[in-house]
N, C-alpha and C positions, 0 to 999 in steps of 0.2 A: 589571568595569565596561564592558570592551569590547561587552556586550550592549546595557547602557542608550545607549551611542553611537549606537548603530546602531540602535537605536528610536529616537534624535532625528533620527537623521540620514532615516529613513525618516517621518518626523511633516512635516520641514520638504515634502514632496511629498503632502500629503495638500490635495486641494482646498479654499479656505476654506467653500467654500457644508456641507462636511461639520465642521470645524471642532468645533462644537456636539454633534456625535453623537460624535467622538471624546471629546471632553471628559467626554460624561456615563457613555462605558463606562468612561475612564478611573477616572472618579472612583467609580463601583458596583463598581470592583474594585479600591480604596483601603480598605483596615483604618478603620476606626470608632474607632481609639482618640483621637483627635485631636476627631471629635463628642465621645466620651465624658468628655474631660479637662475639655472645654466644661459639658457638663452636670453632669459633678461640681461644677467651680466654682461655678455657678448658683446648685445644689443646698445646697453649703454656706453661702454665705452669707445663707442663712437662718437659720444657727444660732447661738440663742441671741434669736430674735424670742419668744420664748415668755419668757423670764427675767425678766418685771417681771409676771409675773402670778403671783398667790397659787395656792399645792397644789390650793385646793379651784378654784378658777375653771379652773385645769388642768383638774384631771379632772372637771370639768364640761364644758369643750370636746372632751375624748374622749370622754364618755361620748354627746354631742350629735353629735358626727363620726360614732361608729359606729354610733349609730340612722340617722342621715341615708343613713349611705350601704348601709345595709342597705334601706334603705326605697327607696331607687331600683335598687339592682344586683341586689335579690332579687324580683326581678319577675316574672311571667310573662308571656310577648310571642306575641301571635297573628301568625306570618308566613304 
């Protein structure tokens, strides 16, 4: 731990007007698990938004999902 010390200790001498640029190499060289936990959360609590709908209205919303998004992502794009 005597390292991180001594990165506080050398942070407390970093000018404020840089402040902001330390902050954001800081944080682009922080692990994503802590986004990631966030987005699982999210993620999860959607489940079970589908459970008051009948088998066939289901797989009519997939069957309607995978034409839609076929029909946009299979595109061909003049760049």
């Amino acid at each position: 731990m005597s390292t991180l010390n001594t990165i506080i200790k050398e942070m407390k001498d970093v000018p404020v007007n840089r402040l902001e640029e330390l902050y954001q190499f800081i944080h682009a060289m922080t692990p994503r698990t802590k986004h990631s936990d966030s987005l699982r959360k999210k993620i999860l609590s959607f489940g079970g938004a589908f459970s008051d709908m009948s088998s066939s209205d289901y797989a009519e919303f997939l069957n309607q999902t995978k034409k839609t998004r076929t029909e946009l992502l299979d595109r061909k794009f003049d760049i």
